[in-house]
Chimera marker file (.cmm) of the C-alpha trace (Angstrom):
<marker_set name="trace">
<marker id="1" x="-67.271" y="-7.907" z="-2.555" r="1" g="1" b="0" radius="0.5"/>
<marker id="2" x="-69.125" y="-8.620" z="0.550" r="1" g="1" b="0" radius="0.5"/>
<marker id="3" x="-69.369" y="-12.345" z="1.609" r="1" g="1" b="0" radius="0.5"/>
<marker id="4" x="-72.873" y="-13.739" z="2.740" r="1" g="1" b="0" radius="0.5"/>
<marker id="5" x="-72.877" y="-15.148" z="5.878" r="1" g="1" b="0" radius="0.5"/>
<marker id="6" x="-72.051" y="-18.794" z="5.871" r="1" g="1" b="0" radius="0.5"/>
<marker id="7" x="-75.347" y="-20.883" z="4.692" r="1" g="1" b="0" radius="0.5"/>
<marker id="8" x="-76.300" y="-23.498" z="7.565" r="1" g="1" b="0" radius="0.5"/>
<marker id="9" x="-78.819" y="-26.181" z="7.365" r="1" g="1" b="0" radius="0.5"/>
<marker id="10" x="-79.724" y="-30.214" z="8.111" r="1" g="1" b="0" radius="0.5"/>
<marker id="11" x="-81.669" y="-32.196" z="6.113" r="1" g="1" b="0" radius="0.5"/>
<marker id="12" x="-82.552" y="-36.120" z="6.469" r="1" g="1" b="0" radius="0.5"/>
<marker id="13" x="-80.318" y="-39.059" z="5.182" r="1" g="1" b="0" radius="0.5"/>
<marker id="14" x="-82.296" y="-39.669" z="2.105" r="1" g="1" b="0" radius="0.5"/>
<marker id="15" x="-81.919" y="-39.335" z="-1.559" r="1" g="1" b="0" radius="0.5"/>
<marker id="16" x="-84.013" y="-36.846" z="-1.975" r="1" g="1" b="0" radius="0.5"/>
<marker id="17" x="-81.912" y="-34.292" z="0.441" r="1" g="1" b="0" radius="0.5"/>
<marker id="18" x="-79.195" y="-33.872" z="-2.534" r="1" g="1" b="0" radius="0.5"/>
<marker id="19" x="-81.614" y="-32.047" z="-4.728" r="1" g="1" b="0" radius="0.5"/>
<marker id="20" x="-83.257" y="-30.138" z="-1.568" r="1" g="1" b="0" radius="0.5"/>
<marker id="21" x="-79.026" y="-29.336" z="-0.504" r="1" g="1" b="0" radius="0.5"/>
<marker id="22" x="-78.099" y="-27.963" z="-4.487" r="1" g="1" b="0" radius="0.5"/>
<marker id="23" x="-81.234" y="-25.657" z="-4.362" r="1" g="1" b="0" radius="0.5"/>
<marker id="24" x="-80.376" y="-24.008" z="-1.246" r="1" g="1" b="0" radius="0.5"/>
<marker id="25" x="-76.965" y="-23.801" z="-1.781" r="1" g="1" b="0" radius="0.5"/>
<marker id="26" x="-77.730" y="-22.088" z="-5.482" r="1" g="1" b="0" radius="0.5"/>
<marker id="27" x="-79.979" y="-19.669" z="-4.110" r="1" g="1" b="0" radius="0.5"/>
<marker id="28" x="-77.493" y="-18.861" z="-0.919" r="1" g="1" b="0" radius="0.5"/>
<marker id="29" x="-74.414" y="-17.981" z="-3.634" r="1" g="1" b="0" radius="0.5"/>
<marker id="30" x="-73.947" y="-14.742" z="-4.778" r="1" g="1" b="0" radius="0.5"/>
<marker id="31" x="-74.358" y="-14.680" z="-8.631" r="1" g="1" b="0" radius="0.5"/>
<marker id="32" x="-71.320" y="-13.357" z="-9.135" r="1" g="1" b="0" radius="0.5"/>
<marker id="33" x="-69.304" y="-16.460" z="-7.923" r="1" g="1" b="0" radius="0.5"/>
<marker id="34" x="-67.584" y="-17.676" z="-10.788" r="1" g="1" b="0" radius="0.5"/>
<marker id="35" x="-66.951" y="-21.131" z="-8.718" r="1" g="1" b="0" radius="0.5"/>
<marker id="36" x="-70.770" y="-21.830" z="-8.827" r="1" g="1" b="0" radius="0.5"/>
<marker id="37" x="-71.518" y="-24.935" z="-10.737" r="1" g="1" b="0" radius="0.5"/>
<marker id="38" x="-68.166" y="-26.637" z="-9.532" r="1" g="1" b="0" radius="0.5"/>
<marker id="39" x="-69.470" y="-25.657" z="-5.762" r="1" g="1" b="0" radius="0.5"/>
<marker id="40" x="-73.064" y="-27.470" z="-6.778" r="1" g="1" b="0" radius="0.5"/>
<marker id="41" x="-71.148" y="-30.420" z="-7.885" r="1" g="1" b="0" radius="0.5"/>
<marker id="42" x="-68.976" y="-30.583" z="-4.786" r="1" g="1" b="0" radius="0.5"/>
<marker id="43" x="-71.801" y="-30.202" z="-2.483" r="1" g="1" b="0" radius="0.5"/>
<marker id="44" x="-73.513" y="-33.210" z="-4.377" r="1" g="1" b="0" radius="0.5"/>
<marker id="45" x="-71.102" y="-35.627" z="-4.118" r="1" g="1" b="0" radius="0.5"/>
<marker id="46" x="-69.885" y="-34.962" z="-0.451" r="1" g="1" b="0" radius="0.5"/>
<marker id="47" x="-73.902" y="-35.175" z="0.762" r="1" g="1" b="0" radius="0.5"/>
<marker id="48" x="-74.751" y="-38.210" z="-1.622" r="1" g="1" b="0" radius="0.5"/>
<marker id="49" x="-71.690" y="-39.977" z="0.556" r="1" g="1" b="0" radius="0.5"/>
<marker id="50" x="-73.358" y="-38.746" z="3.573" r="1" g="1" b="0" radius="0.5"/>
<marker id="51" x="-75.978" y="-40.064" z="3.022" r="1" g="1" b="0" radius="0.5"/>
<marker id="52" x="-75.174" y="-43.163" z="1.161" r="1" g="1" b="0" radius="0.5"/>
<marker id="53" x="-72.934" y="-44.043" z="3.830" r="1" g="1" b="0" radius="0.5"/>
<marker id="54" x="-74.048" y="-42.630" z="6.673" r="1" g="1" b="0" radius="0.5"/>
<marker id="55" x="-76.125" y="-43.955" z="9.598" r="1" g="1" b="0" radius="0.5"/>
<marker id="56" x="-80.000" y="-44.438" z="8.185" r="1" g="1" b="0" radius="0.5"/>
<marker id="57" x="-82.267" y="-42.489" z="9.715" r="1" g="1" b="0" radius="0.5"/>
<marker id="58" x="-80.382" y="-39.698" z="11.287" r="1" g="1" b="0" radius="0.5"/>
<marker id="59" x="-79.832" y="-36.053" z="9.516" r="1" g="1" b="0" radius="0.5"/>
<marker id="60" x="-77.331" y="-34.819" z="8.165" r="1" g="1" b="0" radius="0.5"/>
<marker id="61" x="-75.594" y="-31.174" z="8.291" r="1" g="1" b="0" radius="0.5"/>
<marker id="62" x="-74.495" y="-28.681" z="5.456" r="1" g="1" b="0" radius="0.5"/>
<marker id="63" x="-72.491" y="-25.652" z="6.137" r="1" g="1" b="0" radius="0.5"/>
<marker id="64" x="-71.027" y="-23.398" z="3.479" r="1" g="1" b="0" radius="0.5"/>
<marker id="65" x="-69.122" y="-20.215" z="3.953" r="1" g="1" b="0" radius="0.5"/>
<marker id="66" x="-66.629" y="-18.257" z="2.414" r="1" g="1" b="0" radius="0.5"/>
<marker id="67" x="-63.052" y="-18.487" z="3.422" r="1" g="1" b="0" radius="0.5"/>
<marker id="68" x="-59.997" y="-16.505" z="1.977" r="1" g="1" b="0" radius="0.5"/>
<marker id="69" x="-58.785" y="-19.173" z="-0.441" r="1" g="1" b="0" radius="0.5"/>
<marker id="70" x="-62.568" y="-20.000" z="-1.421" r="1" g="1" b="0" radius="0.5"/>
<marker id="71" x="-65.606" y="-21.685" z="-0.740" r="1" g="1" b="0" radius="0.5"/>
<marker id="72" x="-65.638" y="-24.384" z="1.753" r="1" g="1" b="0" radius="0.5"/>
<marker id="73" x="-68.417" y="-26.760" z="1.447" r="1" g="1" b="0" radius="0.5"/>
<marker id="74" x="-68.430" y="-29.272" z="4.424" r="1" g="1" b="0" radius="0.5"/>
<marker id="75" x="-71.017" y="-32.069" z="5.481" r="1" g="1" b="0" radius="0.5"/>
<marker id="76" x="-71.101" y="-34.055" z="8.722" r="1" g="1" b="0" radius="0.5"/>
<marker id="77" x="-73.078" y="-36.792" z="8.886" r="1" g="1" b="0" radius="0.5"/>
<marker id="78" x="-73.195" y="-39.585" z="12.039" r="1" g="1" b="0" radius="0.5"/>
<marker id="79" x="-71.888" y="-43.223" z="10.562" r="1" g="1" b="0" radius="0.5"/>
<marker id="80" x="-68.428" y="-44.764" z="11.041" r="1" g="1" b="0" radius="0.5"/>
<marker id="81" x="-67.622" y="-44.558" z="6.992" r="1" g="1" b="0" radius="0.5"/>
<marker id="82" x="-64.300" y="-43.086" z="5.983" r="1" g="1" b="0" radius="0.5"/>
<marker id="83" x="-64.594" y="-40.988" z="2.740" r="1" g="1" b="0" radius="0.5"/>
<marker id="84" x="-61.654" y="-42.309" z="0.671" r="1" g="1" b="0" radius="0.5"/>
<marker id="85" x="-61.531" y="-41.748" z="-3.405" r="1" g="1" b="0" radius="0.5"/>
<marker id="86" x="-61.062" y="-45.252" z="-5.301" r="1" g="1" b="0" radius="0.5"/>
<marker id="87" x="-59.903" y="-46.868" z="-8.113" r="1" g="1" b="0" radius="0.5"/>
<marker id="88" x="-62.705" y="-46.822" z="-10.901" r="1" g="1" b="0" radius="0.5"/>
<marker id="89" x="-63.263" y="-47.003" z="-14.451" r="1" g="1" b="0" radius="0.5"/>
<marker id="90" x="-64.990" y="-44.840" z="-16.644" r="1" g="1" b="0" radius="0.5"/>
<marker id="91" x="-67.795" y="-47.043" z="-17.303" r="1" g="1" b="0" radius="0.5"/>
<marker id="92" x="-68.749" y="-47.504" z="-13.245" r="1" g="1" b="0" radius="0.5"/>
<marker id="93" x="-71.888" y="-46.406" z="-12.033" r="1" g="1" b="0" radius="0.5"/>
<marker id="94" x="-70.826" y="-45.550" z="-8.797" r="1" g="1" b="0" radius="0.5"/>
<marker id="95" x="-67.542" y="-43.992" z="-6.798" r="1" g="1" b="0" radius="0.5"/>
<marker id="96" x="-66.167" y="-41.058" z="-9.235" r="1" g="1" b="0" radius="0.5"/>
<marker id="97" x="-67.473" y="-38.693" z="-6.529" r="1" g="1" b="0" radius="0.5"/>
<marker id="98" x="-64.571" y="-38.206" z="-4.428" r="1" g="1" b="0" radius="0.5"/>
<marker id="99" x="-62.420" y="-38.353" z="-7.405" r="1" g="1" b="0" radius="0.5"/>
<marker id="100" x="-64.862" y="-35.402" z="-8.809" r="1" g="1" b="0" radius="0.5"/>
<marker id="101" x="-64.842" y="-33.423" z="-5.398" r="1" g="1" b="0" radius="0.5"/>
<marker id="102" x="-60.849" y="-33.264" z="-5.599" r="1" g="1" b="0" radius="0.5"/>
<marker id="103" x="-60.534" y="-32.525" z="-9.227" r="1" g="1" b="0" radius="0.5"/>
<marker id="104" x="-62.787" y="-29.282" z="-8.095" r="1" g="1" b="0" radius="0.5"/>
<marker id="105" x="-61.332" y="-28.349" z="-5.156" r="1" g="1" b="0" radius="0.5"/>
<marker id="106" x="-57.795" y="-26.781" z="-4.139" r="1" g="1" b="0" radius="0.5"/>
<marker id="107" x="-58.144" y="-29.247" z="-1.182" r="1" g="1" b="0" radius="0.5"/>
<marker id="108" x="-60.378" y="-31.766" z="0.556" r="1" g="1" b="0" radius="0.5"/>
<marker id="109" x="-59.972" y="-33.893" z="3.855" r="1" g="1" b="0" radius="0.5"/>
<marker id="110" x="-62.260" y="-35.518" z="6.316" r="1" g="1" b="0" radius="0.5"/>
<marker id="111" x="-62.564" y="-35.638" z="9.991" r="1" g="1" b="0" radius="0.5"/>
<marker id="112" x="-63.840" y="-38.097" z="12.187" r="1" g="1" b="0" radius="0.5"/>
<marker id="113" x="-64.814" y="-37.371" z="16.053" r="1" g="1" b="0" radius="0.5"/>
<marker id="114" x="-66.263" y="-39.667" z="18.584" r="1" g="1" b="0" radius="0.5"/>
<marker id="115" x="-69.200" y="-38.564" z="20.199" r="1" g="1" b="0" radius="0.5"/>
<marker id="116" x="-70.046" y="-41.359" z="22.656" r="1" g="1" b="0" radius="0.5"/>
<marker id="117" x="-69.624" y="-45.290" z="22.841" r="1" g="1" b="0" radius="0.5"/>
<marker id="118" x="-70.313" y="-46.735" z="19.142" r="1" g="1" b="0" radius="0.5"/>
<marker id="119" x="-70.796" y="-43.096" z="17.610" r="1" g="1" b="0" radius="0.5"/>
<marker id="120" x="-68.953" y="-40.894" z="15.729" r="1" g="1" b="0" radius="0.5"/>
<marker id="121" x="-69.536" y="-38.026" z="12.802" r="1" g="1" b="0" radius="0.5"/>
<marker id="122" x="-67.870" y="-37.800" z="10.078" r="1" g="1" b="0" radius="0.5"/>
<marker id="123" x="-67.112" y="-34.305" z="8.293" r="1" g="1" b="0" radius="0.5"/>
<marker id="124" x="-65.955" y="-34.236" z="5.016" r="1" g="1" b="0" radius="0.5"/>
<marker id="125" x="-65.044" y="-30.882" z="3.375" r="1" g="1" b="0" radius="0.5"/>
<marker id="126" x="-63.785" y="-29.128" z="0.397" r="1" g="1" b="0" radius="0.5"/>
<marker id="127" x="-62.283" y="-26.246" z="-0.875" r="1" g="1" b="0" radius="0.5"/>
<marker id="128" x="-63.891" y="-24.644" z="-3.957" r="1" g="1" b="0" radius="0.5"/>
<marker id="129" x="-61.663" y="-22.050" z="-5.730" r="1" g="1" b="0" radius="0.5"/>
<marker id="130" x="-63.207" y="-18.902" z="-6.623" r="1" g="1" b="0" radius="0.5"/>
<marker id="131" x="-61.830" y="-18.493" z="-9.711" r="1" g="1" b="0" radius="0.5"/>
<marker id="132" x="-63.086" y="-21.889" z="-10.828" r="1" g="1" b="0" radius="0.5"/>
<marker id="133" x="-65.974" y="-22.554" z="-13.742" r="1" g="1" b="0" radius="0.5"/>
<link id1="1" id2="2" r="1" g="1" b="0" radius="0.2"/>
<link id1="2" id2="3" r="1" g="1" b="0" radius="0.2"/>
<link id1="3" id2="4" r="1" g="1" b="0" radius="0.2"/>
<link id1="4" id2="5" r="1" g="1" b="0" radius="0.2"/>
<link id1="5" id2="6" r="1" g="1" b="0" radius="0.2"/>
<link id1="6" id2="7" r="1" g="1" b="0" radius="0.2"/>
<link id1="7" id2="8" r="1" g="1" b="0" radius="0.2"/>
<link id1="8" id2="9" r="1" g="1" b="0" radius="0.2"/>
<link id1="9" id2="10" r="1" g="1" b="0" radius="0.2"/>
<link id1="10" id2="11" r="1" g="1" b="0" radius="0.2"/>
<link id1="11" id2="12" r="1" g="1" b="0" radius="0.2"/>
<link id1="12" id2="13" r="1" g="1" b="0" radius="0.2"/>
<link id1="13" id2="14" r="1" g="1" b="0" radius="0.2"/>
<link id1="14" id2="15" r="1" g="1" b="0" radius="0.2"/>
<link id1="15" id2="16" r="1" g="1" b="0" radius="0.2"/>
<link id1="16" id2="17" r="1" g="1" b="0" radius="0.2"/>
<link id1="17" id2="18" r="1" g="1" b="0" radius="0.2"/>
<link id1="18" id2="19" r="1" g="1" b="0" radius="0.2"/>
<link id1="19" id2="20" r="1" g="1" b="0" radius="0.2"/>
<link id1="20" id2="21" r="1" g="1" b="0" radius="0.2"/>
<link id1="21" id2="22" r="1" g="1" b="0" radius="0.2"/>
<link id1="22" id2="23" r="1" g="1" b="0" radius="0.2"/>
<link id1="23" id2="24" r="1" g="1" b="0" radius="0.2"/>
<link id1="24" id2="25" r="1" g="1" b="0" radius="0.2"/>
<link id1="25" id2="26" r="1" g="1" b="0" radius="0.2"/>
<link id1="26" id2="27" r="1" g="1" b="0" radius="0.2"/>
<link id1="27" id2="28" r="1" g="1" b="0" radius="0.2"/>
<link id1="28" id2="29" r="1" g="1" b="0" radius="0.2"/>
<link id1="29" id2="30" r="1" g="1" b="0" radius="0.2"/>
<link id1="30" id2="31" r="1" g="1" b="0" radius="0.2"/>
<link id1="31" id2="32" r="1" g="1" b="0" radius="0.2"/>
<link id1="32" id2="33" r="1" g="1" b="0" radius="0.2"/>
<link id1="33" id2="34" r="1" g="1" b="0" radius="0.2"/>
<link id1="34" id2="35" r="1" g="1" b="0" radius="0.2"/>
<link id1="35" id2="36" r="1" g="1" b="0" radius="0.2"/>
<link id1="36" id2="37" r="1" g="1" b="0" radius="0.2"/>
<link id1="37" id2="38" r="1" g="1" b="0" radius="0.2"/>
<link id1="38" id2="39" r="1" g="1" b="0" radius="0.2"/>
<link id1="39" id2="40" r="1" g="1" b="0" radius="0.2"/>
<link id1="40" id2="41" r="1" g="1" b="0" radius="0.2"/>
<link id1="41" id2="42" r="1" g="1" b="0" radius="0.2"/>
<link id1="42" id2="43" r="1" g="1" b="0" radius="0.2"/>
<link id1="43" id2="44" r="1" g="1" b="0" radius="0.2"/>
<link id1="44" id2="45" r="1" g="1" b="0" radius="0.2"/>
<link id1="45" id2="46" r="1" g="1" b="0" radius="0.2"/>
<link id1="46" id2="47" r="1" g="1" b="0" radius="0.2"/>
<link id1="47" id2="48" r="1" g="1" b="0" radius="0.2"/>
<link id1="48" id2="49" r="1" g="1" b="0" radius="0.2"/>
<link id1="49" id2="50" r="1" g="1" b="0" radius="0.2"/>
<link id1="50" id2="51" r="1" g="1" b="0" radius="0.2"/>
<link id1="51" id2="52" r="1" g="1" b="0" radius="0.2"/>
<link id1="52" id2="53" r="1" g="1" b="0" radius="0.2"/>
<link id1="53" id2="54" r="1" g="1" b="0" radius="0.2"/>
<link id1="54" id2="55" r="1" g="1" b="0" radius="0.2"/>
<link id1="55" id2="56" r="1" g="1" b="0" radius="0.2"/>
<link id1="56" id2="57" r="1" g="1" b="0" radius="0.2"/>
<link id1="57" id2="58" r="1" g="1" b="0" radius="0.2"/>
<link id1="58" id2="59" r="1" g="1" b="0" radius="0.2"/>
<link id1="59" id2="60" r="1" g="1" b="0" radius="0.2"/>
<link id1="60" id2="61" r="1" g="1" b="0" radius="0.2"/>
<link id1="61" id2="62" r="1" g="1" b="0" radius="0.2"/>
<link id1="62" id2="63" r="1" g="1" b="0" radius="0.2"/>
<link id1="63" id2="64" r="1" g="1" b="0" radius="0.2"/>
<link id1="64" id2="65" r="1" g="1" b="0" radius="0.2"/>
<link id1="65" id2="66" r="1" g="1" b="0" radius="0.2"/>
<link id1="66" id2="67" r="1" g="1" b="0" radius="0.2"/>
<link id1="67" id2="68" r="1" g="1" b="0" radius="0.2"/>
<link id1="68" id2="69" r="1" g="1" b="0" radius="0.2"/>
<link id1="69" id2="70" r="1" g="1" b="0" radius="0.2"/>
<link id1="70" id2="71" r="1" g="1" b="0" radius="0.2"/>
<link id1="71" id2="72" r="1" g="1" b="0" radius="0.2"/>
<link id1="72" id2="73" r="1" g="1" b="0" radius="0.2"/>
<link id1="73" id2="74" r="1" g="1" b="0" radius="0.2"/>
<link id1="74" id2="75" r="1" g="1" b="0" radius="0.2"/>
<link id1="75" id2="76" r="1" g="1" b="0" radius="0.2"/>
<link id1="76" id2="77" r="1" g="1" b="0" radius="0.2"/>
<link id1="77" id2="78" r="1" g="1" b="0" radius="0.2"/>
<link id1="78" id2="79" r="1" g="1" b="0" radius="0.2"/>
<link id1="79" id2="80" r="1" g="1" b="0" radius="0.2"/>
<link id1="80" id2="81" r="1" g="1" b="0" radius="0.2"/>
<link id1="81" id2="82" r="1" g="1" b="0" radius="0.2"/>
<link id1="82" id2="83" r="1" g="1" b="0" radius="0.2"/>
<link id1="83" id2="84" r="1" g="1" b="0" radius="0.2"/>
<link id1="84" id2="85" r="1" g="1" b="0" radius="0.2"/>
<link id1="85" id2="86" r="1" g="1" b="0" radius="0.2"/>
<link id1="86" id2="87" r="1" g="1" b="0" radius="0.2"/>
<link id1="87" id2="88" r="1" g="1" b="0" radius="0.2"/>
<link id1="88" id2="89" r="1" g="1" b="0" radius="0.2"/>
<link id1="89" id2="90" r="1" g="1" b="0" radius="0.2"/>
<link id1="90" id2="91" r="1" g="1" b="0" radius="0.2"/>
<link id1="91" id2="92" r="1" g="1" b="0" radius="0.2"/>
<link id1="92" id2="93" r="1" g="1" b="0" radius="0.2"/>
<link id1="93" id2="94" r="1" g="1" b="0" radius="0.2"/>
<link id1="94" id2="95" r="1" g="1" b="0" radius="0.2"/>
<link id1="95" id2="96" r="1" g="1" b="0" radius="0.2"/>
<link id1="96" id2="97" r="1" g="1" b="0" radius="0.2"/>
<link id1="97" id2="98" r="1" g="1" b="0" radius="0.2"/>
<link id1="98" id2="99" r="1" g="1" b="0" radius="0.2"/>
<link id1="99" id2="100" r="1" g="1" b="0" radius="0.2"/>
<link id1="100" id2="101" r="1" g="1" b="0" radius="0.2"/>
<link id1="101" id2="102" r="1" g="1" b="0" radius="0.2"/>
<link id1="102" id2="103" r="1" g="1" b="0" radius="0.2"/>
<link id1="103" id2="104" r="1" g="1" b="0" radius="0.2"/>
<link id1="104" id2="105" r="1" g="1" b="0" radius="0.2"/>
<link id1="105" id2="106" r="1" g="1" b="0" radius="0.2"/>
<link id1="106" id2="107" r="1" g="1" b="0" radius="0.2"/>
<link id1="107" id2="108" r="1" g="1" b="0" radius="0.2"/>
<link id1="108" id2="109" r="1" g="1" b="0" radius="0.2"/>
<link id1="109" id2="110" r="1" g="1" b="0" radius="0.2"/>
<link id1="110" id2="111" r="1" g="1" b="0" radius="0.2"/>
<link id1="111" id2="112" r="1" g="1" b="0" radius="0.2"/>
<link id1="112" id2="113" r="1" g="1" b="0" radius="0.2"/>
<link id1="113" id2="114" r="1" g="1" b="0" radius="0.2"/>
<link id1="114" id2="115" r="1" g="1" b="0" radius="0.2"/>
<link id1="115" id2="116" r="1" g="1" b="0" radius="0.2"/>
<link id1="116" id2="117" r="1" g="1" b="0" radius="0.2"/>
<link id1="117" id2="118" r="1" g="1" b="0" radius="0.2"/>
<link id1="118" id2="119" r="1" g="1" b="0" radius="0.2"/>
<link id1="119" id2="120" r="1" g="1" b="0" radius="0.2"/>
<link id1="120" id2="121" r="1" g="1" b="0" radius="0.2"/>
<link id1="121" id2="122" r="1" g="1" b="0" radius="0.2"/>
<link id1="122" id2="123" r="1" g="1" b="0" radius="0.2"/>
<link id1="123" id2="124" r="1" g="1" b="0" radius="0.2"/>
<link id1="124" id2="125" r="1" g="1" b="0" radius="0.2"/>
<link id1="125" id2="126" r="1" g="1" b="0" radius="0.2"/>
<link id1="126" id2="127" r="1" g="1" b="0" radius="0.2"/>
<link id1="127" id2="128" r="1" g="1" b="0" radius="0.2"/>
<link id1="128" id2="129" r="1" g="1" b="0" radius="0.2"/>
<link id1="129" id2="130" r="1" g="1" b="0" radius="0.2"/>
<link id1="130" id2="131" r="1" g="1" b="0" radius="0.2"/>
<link id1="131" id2="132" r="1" g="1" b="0" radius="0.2"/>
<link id1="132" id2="133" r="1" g="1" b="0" radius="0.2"/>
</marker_set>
């Protein structure tokens, strides 16, 4: 199989940019990826924290490419917010997507790097197994 090269794009800190990020990412994946709907999901829930969390105003980036063990989805995003999954119940709105990104990936972390006085980006990324969905 040859990979695609990795996908690469920024969109704003809004809402809206979650539906904008699943399209592109759907119509960047090979077809025959049998991890695409748990990718999807993944990318939704790290770029809804981005952007959720993440300073207003500013963009955020998506890069996807394929890696030996499977598709790594990562999203940096300026903002001081450390992505950490939390206790919830099944009837909360909000904060099962962390707990979602890890149930679909073989492994998921976050990095935080300074880039001046009172700025930093965040980068949180996950592993999607190919052989997933």
């Amino acid at each position: 199989m040859v990979m695609p090269a990795p996908l690469v794009f920024t969109v704003p800190a809004e809402s809206e940019s979650v539906p904008l990020g699943r399209r592109r990412l759907a119509r960047w994946m090979p077809k025959h990826f049998r991890c695409g709907e748990d990718a999807l999901m993944v990318l939704s829930e790290l770029l809804t924290n981005a952007v959720r969390h993440g300073a207003a105003g500013r963009s955020v980036e998506v890069l996807v490419e394929c890696r030996d063990s499977g598709l790594q989805v990562r999203v940096d995003n300026e903002g001081g917010g450390v992505p950490m999954p939390r206790s919830v119940l099944a009837s909360d709105e909000h904060g099962h997507g962390l707990v979602l990104v890890a149930g679909l990936s073989r492994e998921w972390s976050y990095q935080q790097r300074s880039t001046g006085p009172d700025c930093s980006i965040t980068s949180a990324w996950a592993i999607v197994p190919y052989e997933s969905s």
